[in-house]
C-alpha positions as MATLAB code, in Angstrom:
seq = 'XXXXXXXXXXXXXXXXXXXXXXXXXXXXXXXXXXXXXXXXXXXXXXXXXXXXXXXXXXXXXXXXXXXXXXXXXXXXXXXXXXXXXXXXXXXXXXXXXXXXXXXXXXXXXXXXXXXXXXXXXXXXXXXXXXXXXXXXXXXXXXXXXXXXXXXXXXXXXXXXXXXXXXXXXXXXXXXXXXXXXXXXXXXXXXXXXXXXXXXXXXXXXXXXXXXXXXXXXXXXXXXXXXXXXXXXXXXXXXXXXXXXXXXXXXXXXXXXXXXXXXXXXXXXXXXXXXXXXXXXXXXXXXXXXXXXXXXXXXXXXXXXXXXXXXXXXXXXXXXXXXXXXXXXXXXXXXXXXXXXXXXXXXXXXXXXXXXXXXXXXXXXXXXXXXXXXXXXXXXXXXXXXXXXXXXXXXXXXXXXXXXXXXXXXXXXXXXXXXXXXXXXXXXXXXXXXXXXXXXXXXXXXXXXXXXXXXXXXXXXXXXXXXXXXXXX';
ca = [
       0.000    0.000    0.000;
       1.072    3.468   -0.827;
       1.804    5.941    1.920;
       0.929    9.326    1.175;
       3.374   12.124    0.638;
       3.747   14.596    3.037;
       2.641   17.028    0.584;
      -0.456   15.199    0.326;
      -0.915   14.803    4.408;
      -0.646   18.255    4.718;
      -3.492   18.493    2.175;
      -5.922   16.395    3.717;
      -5.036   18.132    7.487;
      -5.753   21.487    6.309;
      -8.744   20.294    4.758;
      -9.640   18.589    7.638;
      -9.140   21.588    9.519;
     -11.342   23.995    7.292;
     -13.648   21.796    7.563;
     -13.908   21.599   11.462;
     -13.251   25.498   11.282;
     -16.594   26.268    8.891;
     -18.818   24.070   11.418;
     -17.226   26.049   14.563;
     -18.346   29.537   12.855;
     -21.155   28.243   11.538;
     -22.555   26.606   14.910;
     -21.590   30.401   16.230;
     -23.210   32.186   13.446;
     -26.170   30.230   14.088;
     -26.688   28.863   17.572;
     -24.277   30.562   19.533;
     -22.963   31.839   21.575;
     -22.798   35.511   21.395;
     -22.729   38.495   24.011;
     -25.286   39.690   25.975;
     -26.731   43.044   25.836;
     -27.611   45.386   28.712;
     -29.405   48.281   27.163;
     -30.722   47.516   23.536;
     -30.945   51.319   22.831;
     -34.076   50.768   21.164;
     -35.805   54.650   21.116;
     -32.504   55.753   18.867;
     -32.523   52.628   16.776;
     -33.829   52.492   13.088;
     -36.200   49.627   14.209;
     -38.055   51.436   16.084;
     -38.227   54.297   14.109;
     -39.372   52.561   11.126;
     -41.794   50.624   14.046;
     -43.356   54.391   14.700;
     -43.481   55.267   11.081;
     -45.800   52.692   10.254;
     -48.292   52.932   13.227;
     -48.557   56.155   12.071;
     -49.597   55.217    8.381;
     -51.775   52.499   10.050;
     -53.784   55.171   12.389;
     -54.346   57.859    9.551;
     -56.346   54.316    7.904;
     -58.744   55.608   11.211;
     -61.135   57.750   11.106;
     -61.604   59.913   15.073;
     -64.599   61.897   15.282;
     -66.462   64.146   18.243;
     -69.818   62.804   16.082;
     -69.881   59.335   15.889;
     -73.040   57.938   14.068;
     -75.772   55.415   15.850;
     -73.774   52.122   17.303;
     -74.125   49.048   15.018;
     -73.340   45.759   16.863;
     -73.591   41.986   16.195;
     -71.822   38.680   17.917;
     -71.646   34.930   16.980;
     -69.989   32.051   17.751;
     -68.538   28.940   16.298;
     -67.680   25.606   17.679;
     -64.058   24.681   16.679;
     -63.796   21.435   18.605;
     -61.789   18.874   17.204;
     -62.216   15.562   17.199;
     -60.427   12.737   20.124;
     -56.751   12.269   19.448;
     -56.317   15.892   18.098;
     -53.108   17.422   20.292;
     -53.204   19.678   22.755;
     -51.399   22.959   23.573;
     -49.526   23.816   26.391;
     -48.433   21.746   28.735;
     -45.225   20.886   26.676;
     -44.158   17.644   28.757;
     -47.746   16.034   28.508;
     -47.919   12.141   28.319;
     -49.000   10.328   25.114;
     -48.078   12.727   22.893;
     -50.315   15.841   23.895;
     -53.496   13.752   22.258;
     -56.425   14.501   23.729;
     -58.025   11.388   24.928;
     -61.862   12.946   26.196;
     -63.973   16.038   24.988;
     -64.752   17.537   28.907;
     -66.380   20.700   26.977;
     -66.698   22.494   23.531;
     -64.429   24.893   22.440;
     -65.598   28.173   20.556;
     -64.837   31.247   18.494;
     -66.477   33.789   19.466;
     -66.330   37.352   17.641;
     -68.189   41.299   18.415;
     -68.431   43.269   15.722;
     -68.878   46.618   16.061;
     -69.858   50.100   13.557;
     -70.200   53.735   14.293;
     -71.007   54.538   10.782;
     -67.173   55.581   10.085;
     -65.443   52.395   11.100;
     -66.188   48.780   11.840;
     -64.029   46.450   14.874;
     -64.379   43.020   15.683;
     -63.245   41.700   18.957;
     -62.275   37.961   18.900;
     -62.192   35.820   21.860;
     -60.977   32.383   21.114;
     -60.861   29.318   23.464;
     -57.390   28.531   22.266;
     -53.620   28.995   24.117;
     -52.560   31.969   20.903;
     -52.744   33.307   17.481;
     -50.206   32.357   15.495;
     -49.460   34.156   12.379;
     -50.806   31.817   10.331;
     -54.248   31.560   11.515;
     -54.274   34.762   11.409;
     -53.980   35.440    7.907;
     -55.985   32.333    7.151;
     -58.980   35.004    8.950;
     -57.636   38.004    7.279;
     -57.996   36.786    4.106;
     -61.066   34.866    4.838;
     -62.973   37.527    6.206;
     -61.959   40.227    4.023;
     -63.810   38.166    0.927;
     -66.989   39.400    2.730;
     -66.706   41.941    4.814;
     -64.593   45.158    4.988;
     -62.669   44.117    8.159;
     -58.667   44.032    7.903;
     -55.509   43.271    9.547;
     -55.980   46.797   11.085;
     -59.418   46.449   12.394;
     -59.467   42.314   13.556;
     -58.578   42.589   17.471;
     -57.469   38.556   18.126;
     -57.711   37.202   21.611;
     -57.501   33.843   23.184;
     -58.387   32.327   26.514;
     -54.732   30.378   26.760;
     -56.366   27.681   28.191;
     -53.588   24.801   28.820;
     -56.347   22.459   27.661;
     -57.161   23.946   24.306;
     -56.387   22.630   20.402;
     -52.993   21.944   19.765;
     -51.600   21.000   15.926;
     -52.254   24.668   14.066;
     -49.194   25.977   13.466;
     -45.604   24.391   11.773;
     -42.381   25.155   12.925;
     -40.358   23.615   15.906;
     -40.758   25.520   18.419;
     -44.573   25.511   17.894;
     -44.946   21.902   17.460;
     -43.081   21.171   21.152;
     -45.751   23.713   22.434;
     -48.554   22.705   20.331;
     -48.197   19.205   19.117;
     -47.732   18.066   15.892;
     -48.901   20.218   12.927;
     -52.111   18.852   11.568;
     -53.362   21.255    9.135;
     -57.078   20.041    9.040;
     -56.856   21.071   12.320;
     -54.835   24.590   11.225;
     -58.077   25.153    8.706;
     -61.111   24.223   11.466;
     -59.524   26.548   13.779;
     -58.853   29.585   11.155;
     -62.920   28.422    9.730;
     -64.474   29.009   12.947;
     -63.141   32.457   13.750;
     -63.320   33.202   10.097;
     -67.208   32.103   10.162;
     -67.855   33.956   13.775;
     -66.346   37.309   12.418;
     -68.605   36.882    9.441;
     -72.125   35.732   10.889;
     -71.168   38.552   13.375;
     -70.641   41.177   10.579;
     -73.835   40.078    9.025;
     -76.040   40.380   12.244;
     -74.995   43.935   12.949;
     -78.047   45.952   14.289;
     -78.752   49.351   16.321;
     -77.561   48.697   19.469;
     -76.213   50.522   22.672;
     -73.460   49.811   24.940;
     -71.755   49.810   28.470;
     -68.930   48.989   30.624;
     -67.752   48.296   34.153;
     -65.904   46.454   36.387;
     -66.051   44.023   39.396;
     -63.312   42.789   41.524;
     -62.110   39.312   41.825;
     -58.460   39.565   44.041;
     -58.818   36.334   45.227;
     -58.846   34.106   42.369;
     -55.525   35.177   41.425;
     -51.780   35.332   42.527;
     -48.658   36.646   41.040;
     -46.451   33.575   41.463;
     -43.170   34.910   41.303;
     -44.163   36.074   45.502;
     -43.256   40.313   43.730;
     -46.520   42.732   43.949;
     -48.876   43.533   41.047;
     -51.361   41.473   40.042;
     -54.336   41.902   37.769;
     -57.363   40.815   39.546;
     -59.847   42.777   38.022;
     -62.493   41.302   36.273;
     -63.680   43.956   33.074;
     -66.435   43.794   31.271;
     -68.748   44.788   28.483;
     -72.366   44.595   27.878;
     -74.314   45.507   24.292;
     -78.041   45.507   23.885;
     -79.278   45.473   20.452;
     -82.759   47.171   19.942;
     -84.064   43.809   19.804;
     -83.683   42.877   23.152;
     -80.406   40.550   22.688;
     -77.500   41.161   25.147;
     -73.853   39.697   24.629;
     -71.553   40.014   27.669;
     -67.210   40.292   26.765;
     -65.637   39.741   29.886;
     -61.468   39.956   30.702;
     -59.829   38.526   33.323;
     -56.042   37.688   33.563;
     -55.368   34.764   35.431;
     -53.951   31.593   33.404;
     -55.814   28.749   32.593;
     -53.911   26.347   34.206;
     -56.657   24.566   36.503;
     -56.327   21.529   35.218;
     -52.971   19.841   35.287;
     -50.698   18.633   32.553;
     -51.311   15.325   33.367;
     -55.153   15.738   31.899;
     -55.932   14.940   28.752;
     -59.268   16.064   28.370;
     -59.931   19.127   26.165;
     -61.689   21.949   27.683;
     -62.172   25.431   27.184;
     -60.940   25.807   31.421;
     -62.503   28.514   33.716;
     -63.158   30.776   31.197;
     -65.359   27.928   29.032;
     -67.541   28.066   32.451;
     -67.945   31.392   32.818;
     -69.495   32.419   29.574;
     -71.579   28.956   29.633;
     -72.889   30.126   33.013;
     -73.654   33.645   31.483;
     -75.697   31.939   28.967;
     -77.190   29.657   31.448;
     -78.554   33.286   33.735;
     -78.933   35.467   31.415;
     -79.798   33.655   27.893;
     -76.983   35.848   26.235;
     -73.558   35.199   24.335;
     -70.556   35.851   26.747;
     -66.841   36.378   24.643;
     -63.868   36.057   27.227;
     -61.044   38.167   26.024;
     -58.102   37.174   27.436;
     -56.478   39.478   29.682;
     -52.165   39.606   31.309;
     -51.638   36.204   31.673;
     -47.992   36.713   32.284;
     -47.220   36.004   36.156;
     -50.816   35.303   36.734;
     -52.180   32.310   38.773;
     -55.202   30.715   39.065;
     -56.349   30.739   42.799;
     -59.568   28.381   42.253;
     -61.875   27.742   45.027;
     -61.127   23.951   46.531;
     -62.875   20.975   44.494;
     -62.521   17.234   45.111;
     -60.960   17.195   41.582;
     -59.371   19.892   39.293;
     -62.642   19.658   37.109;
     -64.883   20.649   40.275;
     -62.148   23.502   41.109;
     -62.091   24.675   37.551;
     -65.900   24.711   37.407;
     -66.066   26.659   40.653;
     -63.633   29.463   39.739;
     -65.651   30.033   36.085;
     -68.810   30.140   38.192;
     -67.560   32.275   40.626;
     -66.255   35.174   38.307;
     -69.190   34.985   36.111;
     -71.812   35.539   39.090;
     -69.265   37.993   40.071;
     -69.957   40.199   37.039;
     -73.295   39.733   36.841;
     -73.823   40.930   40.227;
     -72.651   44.381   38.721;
     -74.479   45.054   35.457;
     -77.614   46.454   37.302;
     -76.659   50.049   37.250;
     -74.698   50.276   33.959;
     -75.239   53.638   32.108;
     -75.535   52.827   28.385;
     -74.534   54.795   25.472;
     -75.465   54.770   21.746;
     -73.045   56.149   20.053;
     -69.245   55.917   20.860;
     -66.525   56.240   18.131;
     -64.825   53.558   17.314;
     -61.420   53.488   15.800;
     -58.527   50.597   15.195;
     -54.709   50.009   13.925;
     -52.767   46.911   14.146;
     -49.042   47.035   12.760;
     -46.137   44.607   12.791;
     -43.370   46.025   15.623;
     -39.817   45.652   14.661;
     -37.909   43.839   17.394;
     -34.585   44.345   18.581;
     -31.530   41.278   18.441;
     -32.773   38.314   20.214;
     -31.398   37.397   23.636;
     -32.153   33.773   24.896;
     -29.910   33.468   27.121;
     -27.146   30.612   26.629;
     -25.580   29.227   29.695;
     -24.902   32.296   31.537;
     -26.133   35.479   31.792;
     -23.097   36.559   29.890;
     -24.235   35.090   26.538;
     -26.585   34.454   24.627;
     -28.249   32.499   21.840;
     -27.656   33.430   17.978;
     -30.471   35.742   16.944;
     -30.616   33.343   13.760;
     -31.474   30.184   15.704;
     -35.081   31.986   15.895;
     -35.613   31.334   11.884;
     -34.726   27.843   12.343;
     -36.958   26.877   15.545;
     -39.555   28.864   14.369;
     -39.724   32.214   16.602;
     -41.411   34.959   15.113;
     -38.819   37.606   13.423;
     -41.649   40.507   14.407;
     -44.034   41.466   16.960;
     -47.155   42.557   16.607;
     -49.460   45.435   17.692;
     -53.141   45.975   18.117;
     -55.692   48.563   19.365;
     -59.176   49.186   19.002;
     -61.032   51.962   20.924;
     -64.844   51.629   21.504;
     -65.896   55.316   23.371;
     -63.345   55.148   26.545;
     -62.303   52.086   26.257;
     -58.998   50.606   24.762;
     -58.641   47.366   23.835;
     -54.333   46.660   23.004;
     -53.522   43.100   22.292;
     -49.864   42.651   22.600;
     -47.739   39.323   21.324;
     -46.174   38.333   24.742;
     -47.535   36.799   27.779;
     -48.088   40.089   28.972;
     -47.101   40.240   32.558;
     -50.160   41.688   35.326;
     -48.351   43.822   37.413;
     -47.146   45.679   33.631;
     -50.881   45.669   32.649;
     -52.073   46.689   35.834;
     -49.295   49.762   36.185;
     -50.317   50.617   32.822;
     -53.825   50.643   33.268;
     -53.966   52.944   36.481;
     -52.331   55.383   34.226;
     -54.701   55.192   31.431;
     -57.477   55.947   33.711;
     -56.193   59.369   34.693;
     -56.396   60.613   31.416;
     -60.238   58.754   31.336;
     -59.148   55.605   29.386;
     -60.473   51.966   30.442;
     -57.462   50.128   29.389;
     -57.898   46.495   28.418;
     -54.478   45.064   27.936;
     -54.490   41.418   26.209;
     -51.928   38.745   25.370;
     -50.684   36.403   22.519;
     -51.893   38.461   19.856;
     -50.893   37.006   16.747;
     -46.933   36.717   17.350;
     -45.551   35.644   20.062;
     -42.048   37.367   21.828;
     -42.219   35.479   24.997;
     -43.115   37.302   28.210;
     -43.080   40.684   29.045;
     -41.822   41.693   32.770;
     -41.848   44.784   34.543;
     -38.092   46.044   33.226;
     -36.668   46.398   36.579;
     -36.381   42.850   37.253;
     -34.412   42.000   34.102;
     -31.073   42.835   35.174;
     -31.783   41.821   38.480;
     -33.614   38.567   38.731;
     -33.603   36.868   42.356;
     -32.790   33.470   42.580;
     -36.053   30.986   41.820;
     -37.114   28.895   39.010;
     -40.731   31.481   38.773;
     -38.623   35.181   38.572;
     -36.110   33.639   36.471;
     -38.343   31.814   34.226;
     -40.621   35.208   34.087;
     -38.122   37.736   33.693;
     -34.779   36.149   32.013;
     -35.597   32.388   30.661;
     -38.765   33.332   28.626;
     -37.863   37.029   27.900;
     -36.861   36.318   24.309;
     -35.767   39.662   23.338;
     -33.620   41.348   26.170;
     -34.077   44.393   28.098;
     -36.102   47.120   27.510;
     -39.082   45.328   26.431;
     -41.305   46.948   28.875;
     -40.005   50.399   28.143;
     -40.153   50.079   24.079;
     -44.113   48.656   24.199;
     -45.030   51.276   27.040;
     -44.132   53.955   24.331;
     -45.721   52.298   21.600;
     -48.862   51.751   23.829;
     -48.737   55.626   24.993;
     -48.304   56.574   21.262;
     -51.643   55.078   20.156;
     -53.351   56.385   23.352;
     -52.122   60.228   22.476;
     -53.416   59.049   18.909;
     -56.970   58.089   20.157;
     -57.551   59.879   23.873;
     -57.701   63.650   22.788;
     -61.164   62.465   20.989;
     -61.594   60.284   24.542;
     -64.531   62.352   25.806;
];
């Protein structure tokens, strides 16, 4: 046998070498790690500039006016529920795949559409854990075929029950939080809210319309042990001139009732408290899901997590309908809406120590969302801002006491069609206490670095200057 020249071994080491070389940088380029950021500068950046730029463009596609024209108002509601075997999300650890082995309850899309004879809303409330992009433009596109709802004018919500349809959207990341992509399941999902938004559209009548609140402190904790917590129960009540009432209701405290271990789908707490609605009042009750981020269920005790769950929906819905016997009702409010993409600073998913951090490019290949997302719609005082984050309680709370000074009821939502991770008050960020809750809240799930709070408070009080000098 031939040995090889040394000519030729010094070939093969250096190739040997380049090769090993191109993997190292390219493991780098693309999973990391890389440094860590303390300050990502964003308010002199060009992504947020260009961010601002086209919120503005969005809100000039609104129309504010001191003369708003009689209220138009219709609701529906779809069952989406899949059939046994169908994933679940949340939960990612669950046994036997995520399937679902029971139905416990139907799951629903539920939509409010409202008209002031300039513009036209709808408010979706969805008994599912997010809206992913995808679904989402599945409804855009469905919907705008018949009606002359958009991007900018479609408000998405969900309940983020743990115990909801998995299977809707591709992509790594979402399948290890969802289950495996099934897109019959994708197309049912994006059908029903499609179909509510429409038969909602279509049974638009005169109608007037009122709001309060009711307080419900002790069916929720903030787990990380810090204060803030969102334990106010909001809510919304339209009459039509026929008689009909439909009840939206927000609350913030997760789903999470029922353990991972279940299998059953259900729609959780909030599935009971619109069916108990219904059940005392004979009208259509859309949750809109509130600050999940940090937020706890406190359920009253039950033998089992079903009887607990059942309990808690109960509770909050007599709750609220112990308070809608002196509302003052209005017939004409303006309503106004924008929804924009958000430019998002370098990703920072942290990578072994708080030092470094994961390559912004690993998000393309696990499926993270390269943008967030914004949404408002204001109906009279009230602002409804869906943001793509589990959007923490104590933020939504601090930022709702401030919107009421200047006479704004500020309805703050989560997982609104991307999703960033969680948002944390900012002051915790760089200086997380030691526990698996605070550094899961504030470090392990904050996808995007520091500053979050700070960039979305000033995109939140830029849409609020936008809409409250026609607040009356």
């Amino acid at each position: 046998m031939k040995c090889l020249s040394r000519r030729a071994v010094k070939r093969l080491l250096f190739s040997l070498l380049a090769v090993v070389a191109a993997l190292a940088i390219g493991f780098v380029v693309i999973v990391g790690p890389w440094p860590a950021y303390d300050d990502s500068h964003y308010a002199v950046s060009k992504y947020f500039a260009q961010t601002m730029h086209r919120i503005d463009e969005h809100l000039a596609r609104t129309e504010l006016t001191d003369n708003p024209g009689r209220l138009q108002a219709g609701w529906a509601e779809r069952d989406m529920t899949p059939p046994v075997g169908t994933p679940l999300a949340g939960y990612s650890w669950r046994p036997n795949g995520k399937r679902c082995t029971a139905i416990h309850d139907a799951v629903f899309a539920r939509a409010v559409v409202l008209n002031d004879g300039h513009d036209t809303v709808a408010l979706v409330g969805s008994d599912l854990l997010m809206t992913t992009p995808n679904i989402a433009q599945k409804v855009w596109a469905e919907v705008a075929a018949q009606t002359p709802l958009t991007s900018d004018t479609i408000l998405f919500t969900t309940s983020h029950s743990h115990s909801s349809p998995g299977g809707f959207a591709p992509g790594l990341l979402p399948e290890y939080s969802y289950g495996k992509y099934a897109p019959a399941v994708e197309q049912q999902i994006a059908s029903a809210i499609s179909g509510a938004v429409i038969d909602a559209y279509k049974a638009m009548k005169p109608a007037s319309i009122a709001h309060g609140c009711a307080e419900g402190p002790e069916f929720i904790e903030n787990r990380t042990g810090m204060p803030g917590k969102d334990g106010t129960l909001r809510f919304l009540v339209i009459e039509n001139d026929s008689g009909q009432r439909c009840y939206a209701v927000r609350y913030s405290a997760h789903p999470t009732v029922l353990p991972g271990n279940s299998l059953e789908l259900s729609a959780e707490y909030p599935g009971v408290l619109c069916r108990r609605i219904r059940e005392k009042t004979g009208a259509t009750a859309v949750f809109l899901g509130g600050a999940v981020g940090a937020m706890k269920p406190v359920p009253p005790a039950g033998d089992k997590p079903m009887e607990s769950m059942e309990r808690m929906g109960e509770s909050l819905a007599d709750r609220v309908l112990a308070c809608t016997d002196k509302l003052t009702f209005a017939t004409n409010v303006d309503i106004a809406a924008v929804g924009a993409p958000v430019d998002m600073p370098p990703m920072q998913v942290r990578l072994f120590s708080p030092n470094w951090r994961m390559s912004p490019y690993l998000a393309y290949v696990v499926g993270l969302p390269p943008e967030g997302w914004i949404q408002a719609v204001r109906v009279g005082d009230i602002i409804f801002m869906g943001l793509p984050y589990d959007t923490g309680g104590a933020v939504a709370q601090e930022w709702a006491g401030n919107a009421a000074k200047k006479g704004v009821d500020l309805w703050v939502s989560s997982h609104c069609i991307a999703y960033c991770g969680y948002l944390s008050p900012d002051r915790y960020y760089l200086n997380t206490p030691s526990g698996y809750d605070q550094e899961y809240e504030w470090r392990t799930m904050n996808w995007f670095g520091p500053n979050q709070e700070a960039m979305y408070r000033d995109i939140k009080d830029h849409i609020l200057n936008a809409f409250v000098h026609k607040v009356n």
